[in-house]
Each structure stands twice: as structure tokens, then as C-alpha cells.
FIMARDREN-781718 format. One line per field, with one value per residue: residue number from 1; z, y, x of N, C-alpha, C in turn. Coordinates in pm, whole numbers, plus 50000, padded with zeros to 5 digits. Example, Ala and Ser with C-alpha at 12.3 -4.5 7.8 and 13.67 -1.06 7.14 Angstrom:
<pts>
torkol	[1:2]
n_zz	[50780:50708]
n_yy	[49431:49775]
n_xx	[51319:51285]
ca_zz	[50780:50714]
ca_yy	[49550:49894]
ca_xx	[51230:51367]
c_zz	[50780:50787]
c_yy	[49670:50003]
c_xx	[51320:51290]
</pts>
This chain:
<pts>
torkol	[1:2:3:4:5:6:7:8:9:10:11:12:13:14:15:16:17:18:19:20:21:22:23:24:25:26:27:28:29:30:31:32:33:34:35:36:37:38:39:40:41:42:43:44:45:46:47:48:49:50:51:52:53:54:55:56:57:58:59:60:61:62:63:64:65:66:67:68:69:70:71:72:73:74:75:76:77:78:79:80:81:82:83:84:85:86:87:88:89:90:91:92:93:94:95:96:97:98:99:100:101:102:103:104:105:106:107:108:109:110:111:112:113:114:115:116:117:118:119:120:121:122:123:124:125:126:127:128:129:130:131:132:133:134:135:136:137:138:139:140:141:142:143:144:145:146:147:148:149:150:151:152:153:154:155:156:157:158:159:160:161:162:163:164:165:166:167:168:169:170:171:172:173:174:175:176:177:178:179:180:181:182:183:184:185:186:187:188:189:190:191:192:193:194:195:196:197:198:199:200:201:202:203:204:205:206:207:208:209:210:211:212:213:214:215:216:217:218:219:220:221:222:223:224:225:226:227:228:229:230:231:232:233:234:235:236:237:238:239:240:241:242:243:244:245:246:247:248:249:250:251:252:253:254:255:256:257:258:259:260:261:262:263:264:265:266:267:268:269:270:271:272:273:274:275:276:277:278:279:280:281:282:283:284:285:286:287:288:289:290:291:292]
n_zz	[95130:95352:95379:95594:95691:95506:95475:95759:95690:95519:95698:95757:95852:95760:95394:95156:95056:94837:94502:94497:94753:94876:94739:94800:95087:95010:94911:95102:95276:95123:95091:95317:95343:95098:94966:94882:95036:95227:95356:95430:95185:95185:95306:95181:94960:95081:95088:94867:94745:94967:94863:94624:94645:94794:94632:94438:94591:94639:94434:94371:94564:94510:94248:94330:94459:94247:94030:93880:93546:93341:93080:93224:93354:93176:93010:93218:93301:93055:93004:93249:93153:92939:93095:93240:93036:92896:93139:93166:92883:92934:93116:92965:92775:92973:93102:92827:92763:93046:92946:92767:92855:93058:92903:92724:92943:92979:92724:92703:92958:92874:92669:92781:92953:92771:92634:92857:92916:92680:92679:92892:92887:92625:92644:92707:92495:92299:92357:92294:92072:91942:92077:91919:91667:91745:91725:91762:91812:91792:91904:91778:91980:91812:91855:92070:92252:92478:92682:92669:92442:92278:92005:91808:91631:91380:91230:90974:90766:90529:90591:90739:91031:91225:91491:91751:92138:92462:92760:93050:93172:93456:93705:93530:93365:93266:93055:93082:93056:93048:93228:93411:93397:93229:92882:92646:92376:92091:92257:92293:92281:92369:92108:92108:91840:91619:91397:91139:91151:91208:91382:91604:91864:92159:92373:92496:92730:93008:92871:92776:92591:92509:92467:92557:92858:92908:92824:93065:93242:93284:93346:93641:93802:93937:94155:94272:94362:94613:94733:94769:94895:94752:94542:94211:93983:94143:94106:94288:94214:93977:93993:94174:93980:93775:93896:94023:93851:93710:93886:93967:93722:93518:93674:93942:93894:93847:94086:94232:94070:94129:94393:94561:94491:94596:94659:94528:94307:94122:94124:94120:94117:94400:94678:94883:94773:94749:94964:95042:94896:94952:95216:95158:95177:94969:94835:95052:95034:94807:94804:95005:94873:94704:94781:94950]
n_yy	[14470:14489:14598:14470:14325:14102:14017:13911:13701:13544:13476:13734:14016:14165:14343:14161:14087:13996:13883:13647:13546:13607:13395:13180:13213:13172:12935:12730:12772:12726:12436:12332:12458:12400:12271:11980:11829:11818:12133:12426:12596:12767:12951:12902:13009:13275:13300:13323:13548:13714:13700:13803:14041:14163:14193:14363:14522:14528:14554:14833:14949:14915:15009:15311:15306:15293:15392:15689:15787:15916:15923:15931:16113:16363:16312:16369:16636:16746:16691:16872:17130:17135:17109:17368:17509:17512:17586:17844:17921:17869:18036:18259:18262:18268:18478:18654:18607:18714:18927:18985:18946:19136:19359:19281:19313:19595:19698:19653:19777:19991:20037:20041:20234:20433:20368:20409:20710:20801:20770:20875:21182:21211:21293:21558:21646:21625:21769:21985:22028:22061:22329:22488:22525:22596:22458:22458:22276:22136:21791:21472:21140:20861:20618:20326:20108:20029:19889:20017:20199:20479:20640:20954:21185:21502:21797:21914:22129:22060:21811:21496:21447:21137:20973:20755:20721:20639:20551:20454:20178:20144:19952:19777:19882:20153:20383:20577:20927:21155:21329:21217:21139:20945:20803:20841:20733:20951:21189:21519:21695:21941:21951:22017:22023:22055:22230:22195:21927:21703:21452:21518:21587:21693:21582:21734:21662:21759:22002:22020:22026:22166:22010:21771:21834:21792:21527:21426:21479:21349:21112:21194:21262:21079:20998:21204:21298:21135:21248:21491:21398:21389:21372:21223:21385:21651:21988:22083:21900:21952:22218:22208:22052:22213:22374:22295:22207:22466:22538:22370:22224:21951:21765:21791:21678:21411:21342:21305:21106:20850:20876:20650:20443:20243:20303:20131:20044:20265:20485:20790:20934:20813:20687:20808:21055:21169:21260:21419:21610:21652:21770:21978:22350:22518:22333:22301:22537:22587:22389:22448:22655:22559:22405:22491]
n_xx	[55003:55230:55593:55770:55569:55632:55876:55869:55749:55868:56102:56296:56489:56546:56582:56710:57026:57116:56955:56979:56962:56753:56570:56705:56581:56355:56286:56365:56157:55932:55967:55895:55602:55472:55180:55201:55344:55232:55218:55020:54729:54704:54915:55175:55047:55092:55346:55452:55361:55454:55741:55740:55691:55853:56117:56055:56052:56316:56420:56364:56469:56752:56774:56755:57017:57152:57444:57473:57514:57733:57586:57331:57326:57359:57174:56904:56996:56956:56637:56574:56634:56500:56220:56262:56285:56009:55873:55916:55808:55564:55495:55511:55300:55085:55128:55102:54834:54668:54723:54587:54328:54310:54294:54041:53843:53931:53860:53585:53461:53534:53339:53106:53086:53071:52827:52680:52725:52665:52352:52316:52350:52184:51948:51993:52141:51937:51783:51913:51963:51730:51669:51814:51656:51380:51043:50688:50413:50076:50057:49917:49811:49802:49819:49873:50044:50022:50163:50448:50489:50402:50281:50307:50189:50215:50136:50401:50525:50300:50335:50306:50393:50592:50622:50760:50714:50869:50678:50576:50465:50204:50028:49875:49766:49738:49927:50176:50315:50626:50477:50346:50080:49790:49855:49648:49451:49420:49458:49603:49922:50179:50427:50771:51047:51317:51298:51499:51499:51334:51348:51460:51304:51083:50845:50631:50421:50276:50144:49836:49577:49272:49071:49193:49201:48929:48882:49059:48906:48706:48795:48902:48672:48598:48798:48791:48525:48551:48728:48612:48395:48117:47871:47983:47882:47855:47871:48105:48307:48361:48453:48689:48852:48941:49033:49252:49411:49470:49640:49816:49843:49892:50072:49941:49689:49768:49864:49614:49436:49661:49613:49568:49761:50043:50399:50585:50469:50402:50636:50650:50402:50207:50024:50158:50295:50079:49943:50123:50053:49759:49803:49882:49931:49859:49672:49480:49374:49232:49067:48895:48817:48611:48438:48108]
ca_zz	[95218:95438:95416:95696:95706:95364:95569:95870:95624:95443:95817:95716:95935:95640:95264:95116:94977:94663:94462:94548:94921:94870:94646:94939:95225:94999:94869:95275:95359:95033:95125:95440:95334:95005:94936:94829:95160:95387:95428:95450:95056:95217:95367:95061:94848:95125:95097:94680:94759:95007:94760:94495:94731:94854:94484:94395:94649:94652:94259:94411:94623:94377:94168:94405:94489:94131:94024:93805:93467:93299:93010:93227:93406:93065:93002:93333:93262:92899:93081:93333:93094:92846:93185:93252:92894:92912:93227:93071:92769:92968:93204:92876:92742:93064:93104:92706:92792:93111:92878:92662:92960:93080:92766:92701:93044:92962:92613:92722:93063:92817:92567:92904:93023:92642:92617:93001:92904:92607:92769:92998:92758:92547:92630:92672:92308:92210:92429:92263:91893:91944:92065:91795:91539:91801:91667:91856:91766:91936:91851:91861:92003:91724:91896:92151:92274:92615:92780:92702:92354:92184:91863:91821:91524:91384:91073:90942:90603:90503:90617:90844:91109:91299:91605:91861:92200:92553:92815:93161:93183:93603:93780:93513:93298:93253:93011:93158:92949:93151:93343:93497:93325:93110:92736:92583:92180:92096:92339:92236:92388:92297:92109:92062:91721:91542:91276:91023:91169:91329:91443:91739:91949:92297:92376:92674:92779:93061:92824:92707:92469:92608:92448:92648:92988:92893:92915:93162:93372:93299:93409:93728:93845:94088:94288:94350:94397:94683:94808:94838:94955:94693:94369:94045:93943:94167:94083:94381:94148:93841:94042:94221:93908:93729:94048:94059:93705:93699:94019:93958:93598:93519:93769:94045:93828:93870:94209:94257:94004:94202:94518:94608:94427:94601:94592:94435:94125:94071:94223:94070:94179:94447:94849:94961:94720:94740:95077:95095:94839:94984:95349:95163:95220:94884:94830:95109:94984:94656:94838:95050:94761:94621:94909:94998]
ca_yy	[14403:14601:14506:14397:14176:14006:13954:13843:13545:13493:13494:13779:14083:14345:14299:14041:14163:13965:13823:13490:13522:13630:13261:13070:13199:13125:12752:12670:12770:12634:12293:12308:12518:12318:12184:11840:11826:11865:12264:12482:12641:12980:12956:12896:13169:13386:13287:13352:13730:13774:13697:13869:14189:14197:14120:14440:14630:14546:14621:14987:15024:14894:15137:15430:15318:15292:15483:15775:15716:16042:15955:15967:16285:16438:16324:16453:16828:16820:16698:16978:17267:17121:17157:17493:17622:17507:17641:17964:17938:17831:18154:18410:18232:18294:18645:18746:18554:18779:19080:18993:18931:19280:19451:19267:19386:19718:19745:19607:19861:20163:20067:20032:20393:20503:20345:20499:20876:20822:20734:21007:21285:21173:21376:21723:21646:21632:21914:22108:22057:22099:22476:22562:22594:22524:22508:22377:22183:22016:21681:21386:21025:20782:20457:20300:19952:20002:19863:20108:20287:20501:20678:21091:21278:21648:21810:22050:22146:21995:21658:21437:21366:21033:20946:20654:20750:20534:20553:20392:20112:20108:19904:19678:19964:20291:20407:20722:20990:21160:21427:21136:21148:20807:20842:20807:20748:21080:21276:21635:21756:22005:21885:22123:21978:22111:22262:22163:21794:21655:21381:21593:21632:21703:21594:21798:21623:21825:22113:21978:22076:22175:21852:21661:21854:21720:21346:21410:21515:21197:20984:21190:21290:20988:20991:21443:21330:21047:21306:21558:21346:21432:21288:21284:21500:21777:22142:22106:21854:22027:22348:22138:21968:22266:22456:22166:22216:22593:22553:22245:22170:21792:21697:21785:21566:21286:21319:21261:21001:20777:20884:20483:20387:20188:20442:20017:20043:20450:20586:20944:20991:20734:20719:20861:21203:21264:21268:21554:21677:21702:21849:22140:22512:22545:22244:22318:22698:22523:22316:22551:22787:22487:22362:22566]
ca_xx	[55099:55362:55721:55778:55523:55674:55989:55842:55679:56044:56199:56385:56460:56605:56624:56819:57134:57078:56790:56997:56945:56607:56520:56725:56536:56185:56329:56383:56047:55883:56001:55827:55463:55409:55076:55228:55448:55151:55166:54907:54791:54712:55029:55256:55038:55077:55507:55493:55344:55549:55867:55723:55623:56009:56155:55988:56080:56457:56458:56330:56636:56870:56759:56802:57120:57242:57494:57379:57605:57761:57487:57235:57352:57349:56993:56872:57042:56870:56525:56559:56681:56366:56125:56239:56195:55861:55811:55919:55706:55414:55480:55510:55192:54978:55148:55001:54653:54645:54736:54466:54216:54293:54270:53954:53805:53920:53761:53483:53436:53547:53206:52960:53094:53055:52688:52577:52751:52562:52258:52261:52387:52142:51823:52051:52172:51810:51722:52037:51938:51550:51690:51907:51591:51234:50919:50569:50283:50019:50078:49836:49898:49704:49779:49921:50028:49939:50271:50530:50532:50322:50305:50244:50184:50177:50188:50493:50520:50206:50386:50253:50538:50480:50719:50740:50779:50861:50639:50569:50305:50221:49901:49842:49604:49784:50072:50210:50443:50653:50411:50222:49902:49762:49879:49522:49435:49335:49528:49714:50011:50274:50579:50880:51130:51392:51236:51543:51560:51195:51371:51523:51177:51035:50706:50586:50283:50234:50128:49782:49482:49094:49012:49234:49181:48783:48885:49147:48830:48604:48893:48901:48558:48510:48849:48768:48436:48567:48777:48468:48234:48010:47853:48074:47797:47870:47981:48207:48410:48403:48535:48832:48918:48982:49157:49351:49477:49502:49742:49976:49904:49903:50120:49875:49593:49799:49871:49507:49487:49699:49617:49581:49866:50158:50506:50643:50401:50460:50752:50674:50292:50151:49973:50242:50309:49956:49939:50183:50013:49635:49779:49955:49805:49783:49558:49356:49294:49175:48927:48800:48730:48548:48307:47997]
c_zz	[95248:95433:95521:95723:95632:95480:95626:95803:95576:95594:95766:95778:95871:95500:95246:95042:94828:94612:94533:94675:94916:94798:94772:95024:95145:94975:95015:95304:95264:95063:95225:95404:95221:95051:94941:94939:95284:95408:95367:95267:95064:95260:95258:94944:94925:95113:94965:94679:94833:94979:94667:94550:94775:94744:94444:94477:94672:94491:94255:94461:94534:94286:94186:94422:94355:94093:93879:93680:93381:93214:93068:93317:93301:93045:93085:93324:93143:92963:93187:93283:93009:92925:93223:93160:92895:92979:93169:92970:92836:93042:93099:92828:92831:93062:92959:92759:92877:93024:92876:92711:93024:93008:92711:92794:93008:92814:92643:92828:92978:92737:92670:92930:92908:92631:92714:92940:92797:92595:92845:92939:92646:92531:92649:92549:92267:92254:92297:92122:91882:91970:92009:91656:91595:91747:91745:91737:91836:91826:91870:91898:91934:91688:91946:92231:92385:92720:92765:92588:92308:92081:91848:91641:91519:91240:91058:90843:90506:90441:90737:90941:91247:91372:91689:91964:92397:92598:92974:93210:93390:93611:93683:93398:93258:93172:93019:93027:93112:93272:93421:93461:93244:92979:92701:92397:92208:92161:92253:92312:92327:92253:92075:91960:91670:91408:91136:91053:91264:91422:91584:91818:92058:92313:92502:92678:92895:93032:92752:92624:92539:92612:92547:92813:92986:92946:93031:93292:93397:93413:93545:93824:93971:94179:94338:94384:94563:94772:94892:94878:94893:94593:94265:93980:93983:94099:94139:94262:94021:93896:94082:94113:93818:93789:94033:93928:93603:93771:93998:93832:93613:93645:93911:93983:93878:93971:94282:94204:94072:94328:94670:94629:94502:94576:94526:94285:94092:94170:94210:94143:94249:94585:94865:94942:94725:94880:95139:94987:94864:95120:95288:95160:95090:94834:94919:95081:94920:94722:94903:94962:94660:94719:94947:95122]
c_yy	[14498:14516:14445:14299:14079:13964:13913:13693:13484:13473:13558:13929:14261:14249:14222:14117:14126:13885:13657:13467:13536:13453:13170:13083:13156:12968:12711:12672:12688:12455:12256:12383:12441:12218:12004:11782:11796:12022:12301:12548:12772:13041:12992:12962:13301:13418:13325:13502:13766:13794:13770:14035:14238:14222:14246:14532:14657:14547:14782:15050:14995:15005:15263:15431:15295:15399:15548:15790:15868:16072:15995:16121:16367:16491:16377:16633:16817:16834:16841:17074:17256:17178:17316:17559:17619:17600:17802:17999:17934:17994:18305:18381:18266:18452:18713:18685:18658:18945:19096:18993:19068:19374:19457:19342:19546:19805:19727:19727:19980:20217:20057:20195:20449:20530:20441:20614:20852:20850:20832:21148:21297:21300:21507:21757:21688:21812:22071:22138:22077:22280:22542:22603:22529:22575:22447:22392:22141:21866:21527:21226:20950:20635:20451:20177:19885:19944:19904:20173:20339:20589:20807:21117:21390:21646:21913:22074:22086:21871:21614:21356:21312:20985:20848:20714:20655:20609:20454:20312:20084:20049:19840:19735:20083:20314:20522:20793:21082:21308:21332:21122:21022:20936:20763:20787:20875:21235:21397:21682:21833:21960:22006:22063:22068:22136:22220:22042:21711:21551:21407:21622:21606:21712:21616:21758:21664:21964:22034:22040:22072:22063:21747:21622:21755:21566:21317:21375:21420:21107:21038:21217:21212:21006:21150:21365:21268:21147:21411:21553:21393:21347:21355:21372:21644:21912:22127:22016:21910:22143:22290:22105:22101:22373:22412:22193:22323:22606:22468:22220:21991:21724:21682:21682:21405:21208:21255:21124:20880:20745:20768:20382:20353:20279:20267:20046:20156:20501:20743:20984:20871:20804:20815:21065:21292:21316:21431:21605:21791:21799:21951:22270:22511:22425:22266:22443:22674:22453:22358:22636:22697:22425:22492:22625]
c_xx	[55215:55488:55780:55720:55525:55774:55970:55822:55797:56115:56320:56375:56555:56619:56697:56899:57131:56948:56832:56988:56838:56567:56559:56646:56417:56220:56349:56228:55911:55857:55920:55688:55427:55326:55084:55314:55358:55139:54993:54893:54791:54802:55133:55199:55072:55244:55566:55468:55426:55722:55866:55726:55826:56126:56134:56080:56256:56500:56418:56464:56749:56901:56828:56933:57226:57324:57495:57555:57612:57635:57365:57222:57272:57189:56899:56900:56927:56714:56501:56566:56506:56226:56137:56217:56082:55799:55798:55825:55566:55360:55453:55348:55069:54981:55055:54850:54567:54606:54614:54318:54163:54238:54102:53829:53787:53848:53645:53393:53462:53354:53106:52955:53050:52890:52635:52612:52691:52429:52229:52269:52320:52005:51862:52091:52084:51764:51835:52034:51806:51613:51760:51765:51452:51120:50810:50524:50200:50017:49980:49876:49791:49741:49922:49918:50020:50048:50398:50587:50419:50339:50238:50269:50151:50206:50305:50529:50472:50256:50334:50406:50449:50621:50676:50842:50767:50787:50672:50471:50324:50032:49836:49760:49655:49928:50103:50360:50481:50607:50314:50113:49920:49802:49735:49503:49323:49380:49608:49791:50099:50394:50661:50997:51199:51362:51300:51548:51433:51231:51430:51440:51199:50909:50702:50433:50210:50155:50005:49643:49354:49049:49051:49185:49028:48779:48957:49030:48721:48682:48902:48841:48554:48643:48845:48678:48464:48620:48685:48373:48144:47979:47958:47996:47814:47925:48105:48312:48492:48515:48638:48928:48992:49052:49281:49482:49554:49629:49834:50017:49822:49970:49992:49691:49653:49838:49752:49461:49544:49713:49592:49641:49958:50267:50580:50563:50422:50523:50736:50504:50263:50050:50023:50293:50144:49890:50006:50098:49849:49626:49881:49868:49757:49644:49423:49257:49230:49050:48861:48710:48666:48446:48260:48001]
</pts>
């Protein structure tokens, strides 16, 4: 209900100056809307809200217009001095929180940079204490879990030293070290260690053993032969495969190897590297001097 439209029902066209003018104008109209008189009863509840609604609202202005009493001055200053200490306290309290938010941030961003320069500094460390006292081996890999570690051994002071090392599982079948070639059970490759500290190694798996080249060359008989249009039986393959191996090494094995491969599933050998790889001169010299 809007004031005005209380007044309008009181026939009253501004507040009543007192509650007792306010009771007169409802006792006049009472007399005439009562139930027991003949009025209307929706009438004379609608004349009790609109007394009560006005009653209310001129105990609002009263209020406002009261006059503010030294005590409650007082109490008002203390209230206001109390809200601004707060405010104060609340403002030093956010300010340390912030500190502590920063600080946290910044310890936090110092140990990420610590971990990555660790992380990256990590394999020149190794590199840097393997050449303070290097020794080789061929080392063998005597199992492997097929999706991204496997396990080498060698002997060095008629000790058997046994290492776990990552790999790269790609296409669902292959765990790659890092010259691109499958890590096989059985496999030999050269490791280089710190002769006073084994734990400091470099397994160069690009550096591998007759034995190995042997299975290397099972595993890649059919995509040379695909390439030479010939049977996996041929000479022509045998001769390529070991061209191939004389001239690039491993890497150029594995180029072939994946020469099917997606550059998403192997970013390091796929389609795409082998592609440059089969229209270079030297490749083609190699296959010339291997076809009849």
C-alpha cells in the first residue's frame, strides 16, 4: 500500500500532525464503514490498514525529525570512530593476506623455475660428470615394459650394474630410446659412465652391437624390400640395409622404419622425414649402388 493511497482512504491529504488527528479522522470514518452500521467489511479492513500503514509511517518522520540528543551525538562519534578502526583493521588485514598471496605466488614461481633449470641442466650435468672419469661398455637391455622404461645392464668391476632408463612408446607397439630404433629384450648398445660413480651414465643407442644390427635387419627387411620392389629375400635388401647403416647409422634405419608413420605419433622419424630422406642424393647413390 502507497501512502497516499492510505490517506486518500483516511480523507487525508498530508500526514496528520498527531497520532490524535490521525484516530479522529479514522473514528469519523469508522462510524460510517462499520460492519454493524451497514458498511462495507472490505471497506473498514481496508480503513484499519490504512491507519496502521500511516501510524507507521508518521512514527518514521517523527523519528527523522527528532532532535539528535548530545548522548546520542556522542554515541554516533564512538559508532563512527569504532567503524573506521575496523575499517582500518580490516584494510591492514587484507593488505598482509595480499602480502602473503604474493609471497606465496612468488615462492611458488621461484620452485617451478628451480624444477625446469633443473630439468634442463640436468642431462649436461650428467653429460659433465660421465666426462670427468668415461668409461664404455656395451650394455644389454634385459627387460622392458613396453610403454616407456626399460632396464640396461653391464658389468664393471666384476659387478653387474643394472639401470632404468625412459624411453618413447609411439604406434601402439614400439618403445624407442633416443636414436629412434625399438628398444628390444636383448638389444646392446654403448653406454658411456663415470667410472667412479655408475650412476652418472649415457646410453648411446645409436652405437649398436653386430648382434643387434642382425635383428635390427629382421625387423626391417619387408619395408627395404616394399621400397625395392623386391622379395624380403633379395640381395638387393640385404645390400641397402647395410648401405643404409654404413651411411646414416641408426638414424637412417629408422627413418625407414617409420616411413608410414604419422609426424602426430613420431615427431622425430615419420612420412614426412623419410620423405626427405628417400629424395636425397645420398640415398639415391645408395640405391643405385644396390639395384642391378
Amino acid at each position: 500500500m502507497k501512502i497516499t493511497f492510505a490517506l486518500s482512504i483516511l480523507g487525508l491529504t498530508q500526514l496528520p500532525a498527531t497520532e490524535e488527528d490521525l484516530n479522529l479522522a479514522y473514528r469519523d470514518l469508522a462510524k460510517i464503514k462499520h460492519p454493524d452500521v451497514g458498511g462495507s467489511e472490505k471497506e473498514f479492513k481496508e480503513l484499519q490498514e490504512a491507519r496502521d500503514y500511516v501510524k507507521k509511517a508518521m512514527i518514521v518522520v517523527n523519528y527523522a525529525k527528532k532532535p539528535i540528543s548530545a548522548e546520542d551525538e556522542l554515541l554516533k562519534k564512538k559508532r563512527e570512530a569504532l567503524k573506521a578502526e575496523m575499517l582500518k583493521r580490516r584494510s591492514k588485514e587484507d593488505h598482509k593476506r595480499n602480502l602473503q598471496g604474493t609471497w606465496g605466488i612468488g615462492v611458488i614461481t621461484f620452485v617451478v623455475v628451480l624444477i625446469v633449470l633443473a630439468a634442463a641442466m640436468r642431462p649436461s650435468f650428467i653429460q659433465w660428470m660421465v666426462s670427468r672419469s668415461p668409461v664404455e661398455q656395451m650394455a644389454t637391455v634385459v627387460h622392458s615394459d613396453q610403454v616407456n622404461q626399460f632396464i640396461i645392464q653391464w658389468e664393471y668391476n666384476n659387478e653387474k650394474v643394472i639401470k632404468t632408463v625412459n624411453g618413447r612408446f609411439v604406434e601402439g607397439r614400439w618403445l624407442l630410446g633416443d636414436a629412434g630404433m625399438p628398444i628390444l629384450k636383448g638389444s646392446e648398445f654403448i653406454v658411456v659412465f663415470n667410472g667412479s660413480n655408475p650412476d652418472y651414465f649415457l646410453l648411446k643407442d645409436h652405437f649398436i652391437s653386430p648382434q643387434t644390427a642382425e635383428v635390427y635387419f629382421h625387423v626391417l627387411k619387408y619395408p627395404l624390400a616394399e621400397i625395392l620392389d623386391v622379395s624380403s629375400d633379395d640381395s638387393e635388401v640385404v645390400c641397402l640395409y647395410w648401405a643404409i647403416l654404413d651411411e646414416f647409422g641408426v638414424d637412417g634405419l629408422a627413418h625407414v622404419l617409420f616411413s608410414q608413420t604419422p609426424l602426430r605419433k613420431n615427431w622425430s622419424h615419420n612420412e614426412r622425414t623419410f620423405r626427405a630422406f628417400h629424395e636425397s642424393e645420398d640415398f639415391i647413390k645408395l640405391y643405385r649402388s644396390c639395384s642391378p
